[in-house]
C-alpha atoms as a printed R data frame, in Angstrom:
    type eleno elety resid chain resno       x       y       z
1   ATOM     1    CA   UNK     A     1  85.218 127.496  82.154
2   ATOM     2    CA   UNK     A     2  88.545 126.346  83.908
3   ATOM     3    CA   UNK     A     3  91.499 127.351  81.475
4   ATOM     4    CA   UNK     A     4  93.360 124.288  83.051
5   ATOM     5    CA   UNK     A     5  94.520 121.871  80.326
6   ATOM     6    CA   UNK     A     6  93.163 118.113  80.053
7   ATOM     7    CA   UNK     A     7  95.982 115.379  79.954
8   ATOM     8    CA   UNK     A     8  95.170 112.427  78.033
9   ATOM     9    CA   UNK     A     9  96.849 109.512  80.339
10  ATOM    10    CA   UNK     A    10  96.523 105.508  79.711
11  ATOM    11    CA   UNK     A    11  96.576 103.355  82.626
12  ATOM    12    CA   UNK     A    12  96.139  99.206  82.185
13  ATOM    13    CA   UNK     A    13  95.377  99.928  78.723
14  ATOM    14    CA   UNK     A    14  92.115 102.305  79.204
15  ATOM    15    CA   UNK     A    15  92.771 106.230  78.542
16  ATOM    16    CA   UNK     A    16  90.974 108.845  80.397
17  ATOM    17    CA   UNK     A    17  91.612 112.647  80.594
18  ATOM    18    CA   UNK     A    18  92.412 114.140  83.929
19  ATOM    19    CA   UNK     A    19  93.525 118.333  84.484
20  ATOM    20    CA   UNK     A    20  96.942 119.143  84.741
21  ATOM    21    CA   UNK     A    21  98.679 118.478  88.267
22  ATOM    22    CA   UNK     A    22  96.648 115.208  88.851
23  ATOM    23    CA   UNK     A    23  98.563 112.595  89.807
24  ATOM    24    CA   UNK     A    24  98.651 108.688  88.430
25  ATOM    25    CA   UNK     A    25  96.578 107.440  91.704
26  ATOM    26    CA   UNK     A    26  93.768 110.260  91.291
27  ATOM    27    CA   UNK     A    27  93.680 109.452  87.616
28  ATOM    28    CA   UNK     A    28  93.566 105.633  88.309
29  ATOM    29    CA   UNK     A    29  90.245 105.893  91.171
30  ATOM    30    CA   UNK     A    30  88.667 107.903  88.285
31  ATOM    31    CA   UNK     A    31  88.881 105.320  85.929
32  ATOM    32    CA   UNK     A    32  88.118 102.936  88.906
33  ATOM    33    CA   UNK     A    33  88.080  99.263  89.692
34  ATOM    34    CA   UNK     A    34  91.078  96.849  90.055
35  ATOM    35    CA   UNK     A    35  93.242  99.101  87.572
36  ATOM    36    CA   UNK     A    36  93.305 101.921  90.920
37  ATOM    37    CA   UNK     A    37  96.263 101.009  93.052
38  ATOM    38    CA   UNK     A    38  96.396 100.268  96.506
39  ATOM    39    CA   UNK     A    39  97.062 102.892  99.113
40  ATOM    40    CA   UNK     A    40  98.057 102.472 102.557
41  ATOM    41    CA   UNK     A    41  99.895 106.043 103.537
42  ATOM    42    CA   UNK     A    42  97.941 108.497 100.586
43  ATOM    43    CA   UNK     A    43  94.633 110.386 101.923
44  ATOM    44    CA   UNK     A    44  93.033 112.964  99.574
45  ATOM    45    CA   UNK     A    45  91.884 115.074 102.401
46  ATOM    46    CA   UNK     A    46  95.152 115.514 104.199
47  ATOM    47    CA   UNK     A    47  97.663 117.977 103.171
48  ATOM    48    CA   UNK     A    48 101.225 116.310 102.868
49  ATOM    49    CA   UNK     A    49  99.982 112.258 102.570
50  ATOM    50    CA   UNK     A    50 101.678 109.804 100.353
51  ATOM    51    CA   UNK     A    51 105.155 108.857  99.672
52  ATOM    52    CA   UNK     A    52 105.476 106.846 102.326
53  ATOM    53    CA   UNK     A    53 104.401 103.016 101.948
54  ATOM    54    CA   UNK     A    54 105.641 102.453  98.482
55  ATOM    55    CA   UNK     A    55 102.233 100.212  98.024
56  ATOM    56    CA   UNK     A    56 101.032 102.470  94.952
57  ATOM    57    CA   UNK     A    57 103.941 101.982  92.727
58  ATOM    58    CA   UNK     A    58 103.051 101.404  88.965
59  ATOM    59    CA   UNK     A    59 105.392 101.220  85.889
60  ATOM    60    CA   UNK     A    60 105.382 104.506  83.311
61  ATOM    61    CA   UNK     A    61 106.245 102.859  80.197
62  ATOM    62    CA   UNK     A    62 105.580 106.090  78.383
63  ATOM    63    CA   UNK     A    63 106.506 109.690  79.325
64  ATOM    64    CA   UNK     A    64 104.626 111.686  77.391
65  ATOM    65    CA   UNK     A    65 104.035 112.709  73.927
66  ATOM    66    CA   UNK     A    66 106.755 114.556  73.809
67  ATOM    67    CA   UNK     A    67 108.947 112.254  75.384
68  ATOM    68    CA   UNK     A    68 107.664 108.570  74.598
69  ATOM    69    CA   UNK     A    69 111.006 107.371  76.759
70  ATOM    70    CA   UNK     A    70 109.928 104.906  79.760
71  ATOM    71    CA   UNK     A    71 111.121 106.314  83.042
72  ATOM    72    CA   UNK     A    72 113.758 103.909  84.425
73  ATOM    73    CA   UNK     A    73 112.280 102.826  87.773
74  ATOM    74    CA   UNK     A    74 108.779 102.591  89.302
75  ATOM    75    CA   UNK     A    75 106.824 105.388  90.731
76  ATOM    76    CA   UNK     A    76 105.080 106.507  93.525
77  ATOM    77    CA   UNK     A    77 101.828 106.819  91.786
78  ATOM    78    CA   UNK     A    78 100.407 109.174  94.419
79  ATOM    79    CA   UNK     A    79 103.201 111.412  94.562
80  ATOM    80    CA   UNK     A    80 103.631 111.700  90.420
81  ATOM    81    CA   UNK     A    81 101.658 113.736  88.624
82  ATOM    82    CA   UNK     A    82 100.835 112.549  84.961
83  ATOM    83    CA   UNK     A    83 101.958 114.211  81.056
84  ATOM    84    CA   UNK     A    84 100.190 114.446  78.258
85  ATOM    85    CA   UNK     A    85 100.072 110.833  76.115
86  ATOM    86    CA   UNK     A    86 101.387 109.127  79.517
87  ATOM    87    CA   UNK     A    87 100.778 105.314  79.372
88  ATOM    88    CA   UNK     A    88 100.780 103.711  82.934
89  ATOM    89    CA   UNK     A    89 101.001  99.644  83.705
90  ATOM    90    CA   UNK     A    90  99.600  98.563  87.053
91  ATOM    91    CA   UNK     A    91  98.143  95.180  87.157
92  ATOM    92    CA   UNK     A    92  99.352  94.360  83.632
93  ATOM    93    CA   UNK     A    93 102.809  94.993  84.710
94  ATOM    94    CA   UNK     A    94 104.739  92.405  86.028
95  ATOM    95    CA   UNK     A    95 107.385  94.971  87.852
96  ATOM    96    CA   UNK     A    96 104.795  96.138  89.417
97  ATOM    97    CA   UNK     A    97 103.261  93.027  91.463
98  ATOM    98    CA   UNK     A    98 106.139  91.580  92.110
99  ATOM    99    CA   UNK     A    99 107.550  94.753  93.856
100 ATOM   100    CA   UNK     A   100 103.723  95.418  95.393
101 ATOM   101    CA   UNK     A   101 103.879  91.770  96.836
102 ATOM   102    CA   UNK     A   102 107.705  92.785  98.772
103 ATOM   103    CA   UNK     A   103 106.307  95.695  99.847
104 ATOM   104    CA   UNK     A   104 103.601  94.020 101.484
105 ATOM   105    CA   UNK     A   105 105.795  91.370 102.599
106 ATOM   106    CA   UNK     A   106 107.785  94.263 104.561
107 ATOM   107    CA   UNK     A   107 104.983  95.663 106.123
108 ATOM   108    CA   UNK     A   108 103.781  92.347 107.244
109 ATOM   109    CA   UNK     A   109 107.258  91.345 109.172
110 ATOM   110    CA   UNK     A   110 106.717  93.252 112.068
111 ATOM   111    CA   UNK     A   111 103.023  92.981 112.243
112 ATOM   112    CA   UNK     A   112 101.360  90.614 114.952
113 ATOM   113    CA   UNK     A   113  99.109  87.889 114.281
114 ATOM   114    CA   UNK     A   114  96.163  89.361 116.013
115 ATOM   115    CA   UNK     A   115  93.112  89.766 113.657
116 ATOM   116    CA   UNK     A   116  91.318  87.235 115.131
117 ATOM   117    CA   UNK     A   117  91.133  89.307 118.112
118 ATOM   118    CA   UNK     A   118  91.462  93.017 115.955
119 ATOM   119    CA   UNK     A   119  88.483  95.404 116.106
120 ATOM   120    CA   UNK     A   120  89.719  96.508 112.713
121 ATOM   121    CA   UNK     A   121  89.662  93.141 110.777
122 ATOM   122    CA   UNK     A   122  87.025  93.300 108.205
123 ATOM   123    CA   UNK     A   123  87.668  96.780 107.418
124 ATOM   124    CA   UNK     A   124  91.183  96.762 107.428
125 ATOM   125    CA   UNK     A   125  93.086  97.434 104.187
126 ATOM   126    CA   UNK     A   126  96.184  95.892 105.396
127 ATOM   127    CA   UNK     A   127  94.034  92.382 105.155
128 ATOM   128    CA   UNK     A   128  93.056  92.970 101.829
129 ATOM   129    CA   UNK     A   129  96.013  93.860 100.729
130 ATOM   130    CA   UNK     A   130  97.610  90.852 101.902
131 ATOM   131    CA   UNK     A   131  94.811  88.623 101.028
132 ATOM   132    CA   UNK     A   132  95.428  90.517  97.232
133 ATOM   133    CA   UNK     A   133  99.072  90.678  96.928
134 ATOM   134    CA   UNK     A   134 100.473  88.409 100.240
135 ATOM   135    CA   UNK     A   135 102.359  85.080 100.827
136 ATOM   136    CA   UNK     A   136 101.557  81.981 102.792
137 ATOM   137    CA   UNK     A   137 104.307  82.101 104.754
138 ATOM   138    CA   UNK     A   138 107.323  84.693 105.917
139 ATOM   139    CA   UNK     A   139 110.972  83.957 105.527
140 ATOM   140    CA   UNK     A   140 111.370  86.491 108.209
141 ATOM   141    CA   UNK     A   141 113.504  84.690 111.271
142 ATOM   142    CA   UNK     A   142 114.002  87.335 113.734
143 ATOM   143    CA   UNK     A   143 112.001  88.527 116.559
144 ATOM   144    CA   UNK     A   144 109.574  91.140 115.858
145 ATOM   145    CA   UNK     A   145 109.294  94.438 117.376
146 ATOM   146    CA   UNK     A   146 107.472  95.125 120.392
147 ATOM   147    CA   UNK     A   147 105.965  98.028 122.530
148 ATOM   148    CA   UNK     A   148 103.341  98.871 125.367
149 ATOM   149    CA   UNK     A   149  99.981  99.658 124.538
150 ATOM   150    CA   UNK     A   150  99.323 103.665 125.111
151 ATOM   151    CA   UNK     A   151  95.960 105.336 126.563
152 ATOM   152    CA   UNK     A   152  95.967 107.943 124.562
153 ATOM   153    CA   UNK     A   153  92.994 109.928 126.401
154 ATOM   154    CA   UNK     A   154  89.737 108.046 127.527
155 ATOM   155    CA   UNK     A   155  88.466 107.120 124.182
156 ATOM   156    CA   UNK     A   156  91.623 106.256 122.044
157 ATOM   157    CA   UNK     A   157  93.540 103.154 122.519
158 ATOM   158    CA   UNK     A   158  96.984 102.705 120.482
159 ATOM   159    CA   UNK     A   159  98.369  99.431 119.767
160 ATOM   160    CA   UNK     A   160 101.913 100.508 118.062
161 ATOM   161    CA   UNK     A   161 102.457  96.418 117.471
162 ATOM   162    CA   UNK     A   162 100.262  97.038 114.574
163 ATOM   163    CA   UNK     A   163 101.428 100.195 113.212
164 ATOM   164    CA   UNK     A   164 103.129 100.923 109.865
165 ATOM   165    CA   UNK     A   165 104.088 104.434 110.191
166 ATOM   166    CA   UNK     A   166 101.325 106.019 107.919
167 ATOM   167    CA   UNK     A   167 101.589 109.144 109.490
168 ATOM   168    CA   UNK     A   168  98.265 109.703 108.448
169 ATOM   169    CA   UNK     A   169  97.003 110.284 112.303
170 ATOM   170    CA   UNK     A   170  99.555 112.873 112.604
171 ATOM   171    CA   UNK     A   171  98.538 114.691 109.434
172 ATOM   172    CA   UNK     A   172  94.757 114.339 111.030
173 ATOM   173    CA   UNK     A   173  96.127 115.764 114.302
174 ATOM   174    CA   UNK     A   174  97.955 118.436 112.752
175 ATOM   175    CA   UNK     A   175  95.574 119.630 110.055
176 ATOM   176    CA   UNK     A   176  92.351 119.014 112.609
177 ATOM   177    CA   UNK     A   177  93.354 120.212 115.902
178 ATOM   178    CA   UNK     A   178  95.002 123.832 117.492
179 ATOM   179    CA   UNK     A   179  97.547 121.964 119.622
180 ATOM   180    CA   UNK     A   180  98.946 118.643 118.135
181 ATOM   181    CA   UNK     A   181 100.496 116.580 121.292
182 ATOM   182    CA   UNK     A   182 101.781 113.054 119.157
183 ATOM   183    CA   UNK     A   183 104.203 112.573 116.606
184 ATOM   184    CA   UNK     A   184 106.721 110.002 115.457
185 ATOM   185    CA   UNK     A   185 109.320 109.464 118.402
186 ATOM   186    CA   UNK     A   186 112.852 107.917 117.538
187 ATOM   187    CA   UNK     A   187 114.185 107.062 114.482
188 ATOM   188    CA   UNK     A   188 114.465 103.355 112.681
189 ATOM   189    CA   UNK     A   189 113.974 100.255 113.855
190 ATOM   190    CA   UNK     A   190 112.889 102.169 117.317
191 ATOM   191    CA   UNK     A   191 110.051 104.593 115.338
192 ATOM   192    CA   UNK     A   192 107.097 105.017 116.687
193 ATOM   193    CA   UNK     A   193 103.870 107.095 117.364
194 ATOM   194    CA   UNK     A   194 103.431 108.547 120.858
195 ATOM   195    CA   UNK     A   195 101.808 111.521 122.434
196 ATOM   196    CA   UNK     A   196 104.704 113.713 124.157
197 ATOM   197    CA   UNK     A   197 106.031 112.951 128.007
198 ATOM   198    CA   UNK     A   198 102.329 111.049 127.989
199 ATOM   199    CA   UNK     A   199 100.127 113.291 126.967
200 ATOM   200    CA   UNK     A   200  96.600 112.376 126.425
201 ATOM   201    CA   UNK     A   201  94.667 113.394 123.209
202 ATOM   202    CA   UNK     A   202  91.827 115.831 124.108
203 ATOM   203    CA   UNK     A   203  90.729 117.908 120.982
204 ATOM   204    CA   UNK     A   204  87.323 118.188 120.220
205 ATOM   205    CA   UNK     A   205  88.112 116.618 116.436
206 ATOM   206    CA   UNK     A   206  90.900 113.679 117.480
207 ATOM   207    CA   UNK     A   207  88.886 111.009 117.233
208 ATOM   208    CA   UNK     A   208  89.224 111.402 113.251
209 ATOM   209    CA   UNK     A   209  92.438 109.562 113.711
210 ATOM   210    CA   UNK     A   210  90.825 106.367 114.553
211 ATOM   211    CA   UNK     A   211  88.808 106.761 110.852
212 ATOM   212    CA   UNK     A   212  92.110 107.592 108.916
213 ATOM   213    CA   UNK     A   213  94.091 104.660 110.383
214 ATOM   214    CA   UNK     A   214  94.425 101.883 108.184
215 ATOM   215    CA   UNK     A   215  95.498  98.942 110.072
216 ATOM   216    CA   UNK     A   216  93.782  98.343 113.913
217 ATOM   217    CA   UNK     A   217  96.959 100.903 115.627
218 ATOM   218    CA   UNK     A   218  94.571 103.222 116.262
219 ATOM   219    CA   UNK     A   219  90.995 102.330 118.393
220 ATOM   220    CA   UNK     A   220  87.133 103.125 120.063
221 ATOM   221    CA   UNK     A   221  88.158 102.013 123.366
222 ATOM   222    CA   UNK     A   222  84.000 102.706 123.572
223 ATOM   223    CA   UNK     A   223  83.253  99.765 121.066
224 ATOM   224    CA   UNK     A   224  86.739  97.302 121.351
225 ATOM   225    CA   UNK     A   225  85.853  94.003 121.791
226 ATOM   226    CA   UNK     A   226  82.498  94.591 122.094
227 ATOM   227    CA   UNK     A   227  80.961  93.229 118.278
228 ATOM   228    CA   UNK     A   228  82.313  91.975 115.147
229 ATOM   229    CA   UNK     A   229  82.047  94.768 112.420
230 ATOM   230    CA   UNK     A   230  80.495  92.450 109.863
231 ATOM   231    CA   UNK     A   231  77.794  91.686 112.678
232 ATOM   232    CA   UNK     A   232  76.991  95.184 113.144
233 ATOM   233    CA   UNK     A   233  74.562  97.285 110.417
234 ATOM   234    CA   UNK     A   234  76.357 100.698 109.159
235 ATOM   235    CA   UNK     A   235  73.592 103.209 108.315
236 ATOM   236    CA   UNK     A   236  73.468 106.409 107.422
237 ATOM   237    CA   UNK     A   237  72.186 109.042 110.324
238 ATOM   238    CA   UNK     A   238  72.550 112.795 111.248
239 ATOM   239    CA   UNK     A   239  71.490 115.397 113.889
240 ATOM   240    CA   UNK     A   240  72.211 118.711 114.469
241 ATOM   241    CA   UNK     A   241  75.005 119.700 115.466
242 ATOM   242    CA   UNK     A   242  76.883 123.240 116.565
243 ATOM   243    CA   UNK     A   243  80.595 121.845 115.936
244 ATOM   244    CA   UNK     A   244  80.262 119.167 113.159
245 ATOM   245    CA   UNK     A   245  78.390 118.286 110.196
246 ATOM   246    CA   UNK     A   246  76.844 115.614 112.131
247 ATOM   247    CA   UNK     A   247  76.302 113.660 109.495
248 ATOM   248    CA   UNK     A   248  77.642 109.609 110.491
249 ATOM   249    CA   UNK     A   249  77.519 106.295 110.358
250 ATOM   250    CA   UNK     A   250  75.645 104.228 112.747
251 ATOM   251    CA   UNK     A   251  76.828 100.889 113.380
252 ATOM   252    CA   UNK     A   252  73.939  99.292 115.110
253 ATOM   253    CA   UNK     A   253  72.891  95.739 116.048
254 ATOM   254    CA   UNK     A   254  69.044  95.525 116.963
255 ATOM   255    CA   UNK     A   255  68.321  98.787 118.300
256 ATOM   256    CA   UNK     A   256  71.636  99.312 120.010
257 ATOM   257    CA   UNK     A   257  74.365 101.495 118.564
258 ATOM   258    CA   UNK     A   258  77.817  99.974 119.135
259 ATOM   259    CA   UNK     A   259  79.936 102.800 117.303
260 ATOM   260    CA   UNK     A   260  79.618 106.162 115.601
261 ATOM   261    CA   UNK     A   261  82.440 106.776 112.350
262 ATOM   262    CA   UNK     A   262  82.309 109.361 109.761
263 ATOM   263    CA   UNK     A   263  80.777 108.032 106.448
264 ATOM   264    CA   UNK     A   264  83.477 107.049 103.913
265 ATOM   265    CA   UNK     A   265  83.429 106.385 100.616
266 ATOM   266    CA   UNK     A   266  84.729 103.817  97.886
267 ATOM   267    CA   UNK     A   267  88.648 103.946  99.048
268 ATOM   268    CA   UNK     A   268  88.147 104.443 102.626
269 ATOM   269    CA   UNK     A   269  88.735 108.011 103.150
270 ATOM   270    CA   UNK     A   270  85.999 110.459 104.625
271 ATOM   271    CA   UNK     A   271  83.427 111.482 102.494
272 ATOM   272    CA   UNK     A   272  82.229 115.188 101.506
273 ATOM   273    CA   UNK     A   273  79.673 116.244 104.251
274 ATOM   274    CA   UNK     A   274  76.140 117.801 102.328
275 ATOM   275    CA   UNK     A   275  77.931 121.371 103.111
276 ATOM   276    CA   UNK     A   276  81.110 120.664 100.813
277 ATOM   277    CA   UNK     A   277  83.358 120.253 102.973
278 ATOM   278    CA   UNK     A   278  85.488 117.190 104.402
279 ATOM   279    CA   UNK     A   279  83.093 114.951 107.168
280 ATOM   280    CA   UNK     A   280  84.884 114.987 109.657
281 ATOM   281    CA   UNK     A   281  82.814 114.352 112.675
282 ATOM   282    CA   UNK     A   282  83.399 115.749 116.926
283 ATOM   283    CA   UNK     A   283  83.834 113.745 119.761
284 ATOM   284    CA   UNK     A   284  80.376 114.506 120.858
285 ATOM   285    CA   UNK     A   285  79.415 112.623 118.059
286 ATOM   286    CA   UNK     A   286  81.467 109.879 117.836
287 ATOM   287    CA   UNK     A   287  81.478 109.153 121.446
288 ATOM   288    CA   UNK     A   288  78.982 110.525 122.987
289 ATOM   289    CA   UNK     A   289  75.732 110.163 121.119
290 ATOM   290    CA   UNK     A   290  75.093 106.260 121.251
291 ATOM   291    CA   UNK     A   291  71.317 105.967 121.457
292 ATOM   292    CA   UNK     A   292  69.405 105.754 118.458
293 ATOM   293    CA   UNK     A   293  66.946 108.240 119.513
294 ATOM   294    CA   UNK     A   294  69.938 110.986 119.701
295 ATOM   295    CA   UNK     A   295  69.953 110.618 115.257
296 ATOM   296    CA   UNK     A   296  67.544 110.747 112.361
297 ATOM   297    CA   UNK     A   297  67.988 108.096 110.608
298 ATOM   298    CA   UNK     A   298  68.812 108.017 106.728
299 ATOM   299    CA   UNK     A   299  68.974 104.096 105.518
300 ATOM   300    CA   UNK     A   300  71.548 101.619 105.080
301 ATOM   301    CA   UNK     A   301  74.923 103.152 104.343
302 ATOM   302    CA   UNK     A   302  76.656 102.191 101.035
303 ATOM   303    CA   UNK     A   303  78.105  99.165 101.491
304 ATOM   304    CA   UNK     A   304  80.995  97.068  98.594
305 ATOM   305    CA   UNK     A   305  79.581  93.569  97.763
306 ATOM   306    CA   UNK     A   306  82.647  92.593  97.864
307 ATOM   307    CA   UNK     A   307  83.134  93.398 102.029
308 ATOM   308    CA   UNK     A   308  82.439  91.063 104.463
309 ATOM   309    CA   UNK     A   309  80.352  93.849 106.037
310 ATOM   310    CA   UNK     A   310  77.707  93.704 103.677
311 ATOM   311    CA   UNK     A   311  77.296  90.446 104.209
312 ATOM   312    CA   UNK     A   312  73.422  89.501 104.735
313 ATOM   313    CA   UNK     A   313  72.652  92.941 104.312
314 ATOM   314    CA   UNK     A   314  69.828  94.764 102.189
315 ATOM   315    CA   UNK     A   315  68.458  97.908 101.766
316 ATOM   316    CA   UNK     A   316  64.682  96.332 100.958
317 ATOM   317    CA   UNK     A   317  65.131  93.318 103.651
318 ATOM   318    CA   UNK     A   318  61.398  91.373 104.143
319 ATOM   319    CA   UNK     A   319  61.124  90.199 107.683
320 ATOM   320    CA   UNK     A   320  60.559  86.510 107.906
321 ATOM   321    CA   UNK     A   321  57.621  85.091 109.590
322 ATOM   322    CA   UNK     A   322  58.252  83.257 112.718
323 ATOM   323    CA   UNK     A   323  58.311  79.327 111.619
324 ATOM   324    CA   UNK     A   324  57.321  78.242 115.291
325 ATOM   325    CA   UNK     A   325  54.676  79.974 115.254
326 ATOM   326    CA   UNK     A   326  53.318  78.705 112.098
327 ATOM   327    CA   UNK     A   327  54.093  75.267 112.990
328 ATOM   328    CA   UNK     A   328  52.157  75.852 116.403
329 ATOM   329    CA   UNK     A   329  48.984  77.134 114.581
330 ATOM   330    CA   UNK     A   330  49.901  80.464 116.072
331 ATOM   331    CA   UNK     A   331  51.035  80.255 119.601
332 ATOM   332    CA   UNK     A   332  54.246  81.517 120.734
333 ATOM   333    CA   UNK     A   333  56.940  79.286 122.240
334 ATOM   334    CA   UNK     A   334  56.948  78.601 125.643
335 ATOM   335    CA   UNK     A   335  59.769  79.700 127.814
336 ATOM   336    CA   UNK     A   336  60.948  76.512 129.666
337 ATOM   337    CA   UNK     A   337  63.998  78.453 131.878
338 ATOM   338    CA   UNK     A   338  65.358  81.565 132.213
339 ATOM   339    CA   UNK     A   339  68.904  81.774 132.194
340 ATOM   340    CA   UNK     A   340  68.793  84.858 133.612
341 ATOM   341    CA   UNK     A   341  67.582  83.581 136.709
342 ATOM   342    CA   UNK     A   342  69.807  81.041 137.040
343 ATOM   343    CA   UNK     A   343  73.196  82.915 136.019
344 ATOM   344    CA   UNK     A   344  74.244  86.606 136.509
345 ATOM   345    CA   UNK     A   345  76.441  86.952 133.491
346 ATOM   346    CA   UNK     A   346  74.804  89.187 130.434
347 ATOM   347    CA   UNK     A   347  71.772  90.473 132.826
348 ATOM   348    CA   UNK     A   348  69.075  91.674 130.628
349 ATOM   349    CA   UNK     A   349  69.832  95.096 132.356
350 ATOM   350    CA   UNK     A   350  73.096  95.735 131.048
351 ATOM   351    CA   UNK     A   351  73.386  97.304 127.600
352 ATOM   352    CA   UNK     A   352  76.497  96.633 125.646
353 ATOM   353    CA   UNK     A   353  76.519  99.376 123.926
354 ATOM   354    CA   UNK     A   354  76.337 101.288 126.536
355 ATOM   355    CA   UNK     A   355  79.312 100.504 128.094
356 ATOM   356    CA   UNK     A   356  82.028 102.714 128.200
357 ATOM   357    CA   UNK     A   357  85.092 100.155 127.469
358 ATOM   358    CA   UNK     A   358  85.045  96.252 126.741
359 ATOM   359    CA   UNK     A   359  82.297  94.015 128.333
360 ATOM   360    CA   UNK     A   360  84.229  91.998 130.666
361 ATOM   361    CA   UNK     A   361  83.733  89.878 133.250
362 ATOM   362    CA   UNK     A   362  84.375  92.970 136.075
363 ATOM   363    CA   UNK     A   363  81.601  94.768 133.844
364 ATOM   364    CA   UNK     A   364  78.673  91.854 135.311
365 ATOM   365    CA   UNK     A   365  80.018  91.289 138.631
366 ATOM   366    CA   UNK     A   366  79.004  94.908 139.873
């Protein structure tokens, strides 16, 4: 039996006991629900996360037992680590959404307009936590900051437009990989991730960072622009492998598969392969391995009701009959044209997922 000491701590009014040297957010996902706070910069598997994007502040309006006294100013609730008798506000405090919602209002100034053309909108916790704690409008008047897009390798695209400076990629990178080649370049208003003199990313593990990146900076450069993720079915798949767990998620439409990610869990973050250790998948996997025939299948992946992903999606789905038929008295529609035959864009011999890059027009005119 662990001779660590439980810490009763009392967050939105409901008390749970966590060991010494968790902090508020840990205790907070334990208890669960809305009374967790947001986290943009914090990832449980990386060494060093947190601190960064303010987005997890909550209100201590009790110490501890020992010392009932209120600490003065909010707190990082991933980087503070909870006392005995603590009592926590979040979403009962007042303090605490107003200062969430000018958070989010600062990491929205510089941020582009683009999710109705972002591979990471409806998974991207930036949008829900600006459709949770965001304005209409911005009183921001300036211009906003701009830079290049970066190929960082064949398979990862970075758009730093959209970046807020996480540093969770470069905790990935670090903690992952035997060489790290990107970092945060300049300082301020001028901060950015790069790779060094132009380096391209070539680690057998650095696709990871596209899984740990919260907003769409970081992307598949095999599956942009190709589907929408809510169109797409994540299941559960594996398949030996000599570097990895191999244990994913297939995002498949039909019987293609558009994209390969690690399986994640509740808040995001990559979930605890079947060995015990963190899932992170290889590039072999991720990138490599898009037929359906390359995995063994497992079911539907564990989907939030709540996400537009799992949307028209059910683990015991009944096929519908086919209502033409059944108004025909059986027979099968008749094909009256071919539009194949007739037009060269989206030949029938063409897979999309297949492609290595978005389907454009050059793709069809080969």
């Amino acid at each position: 039996m662990s001779d660590t000491p439980l810490f009763k701590v009392t967050i939105d009014n409901i008390s749970v006991e966590v060991p010494a040297g968790t902090t508020i957010l840990q205790a907070a996902r334990k208890i669960g629900g809305e009374v967790a706070p947001p986290a943009m910069c914090y990832y449980s598997k990386l060494k060093g996360s947190g601190g960064k994007c303010r987005t997890c502040l909550v209100e201590v309006s009790k110490g501890s037992e020992k010392d009932p006294r209120p600490m003065p100013k909010l707190v990082a609730s991933c980087r503070t680590t909870v006392m005995d008798g603590m009592e926590v506000k979040n979403i009962t405090s007042e303090k605490v959404l107003d200062a969430r919602a000018g958070v989010v209002e600062f990491l929205l100034i510089n941020h582009p307009l683009d999710c109705p053309i972002c591979d990471q909108a409806g998974e991207c916790h930036l949008q829900d936590l600006s459709y949770e704690h965001g304005k209409e409008g911005t009183r921001y008047e300036f211009q906003r900051r701009t830079f290049k897009k970066h190929d960082l390798g064949p398979y990862i695209q970075l758009h730093m437009t959209r970046c807020i400076l996480c540093y969770r990629c470069v905790y990935t990178a670090d903690q992952l990989t035997a060489h790290r080649s990107h970092g945060v370049l300049d300082r301020g208003d001028h901060a950015e991730i790069a790779t060094f003199i132009e380096k391209s990313l070539d680690s057998d593990f650095i696709g990871n960072v596209i899984d740990v990146c919260p907003v769409g900076a970081l992307t598949d450069k095999t599956f942009r622009f190709k589907n929408r993720v809510w169109f797409t079915k994540p299941l559960y798949a594996h398949r030996d492998c000599d570097k990895c767990c191999g244990e994913v998620t297939l995002w498949m439409r039909g019987d293609e598969v558009f994209r390969v990610t690690a399986r994640k869990d509740e808040w995001g973050e990559v979930k605890d392969a079947s060995n015990g250790e963190t899932g992170w998948i290889c590039n072999t996997c991720r990138f490599e391995k898009k037929k359906a025939t390359d995995w063994q299948i497992e079911g539907l992946a564990e989907i939030s009701r709540h996400s537009v992903i799992g949307q028209g999606k059910y683990k015991n789905l009944v096929r519908p009959e086919e209502t033409v038929q059944k108004v025909m008295g059986g027979q099968k529609p008749r094909l009256l044209m071919d539009i194949h035959s007739v037009s060269e864009v989206n030949r029938p011999g063409i897979e999309l997922s297949e492609i290595n890059g978005p389907a454009t027009s050059s793709v069809f005119s080969k």
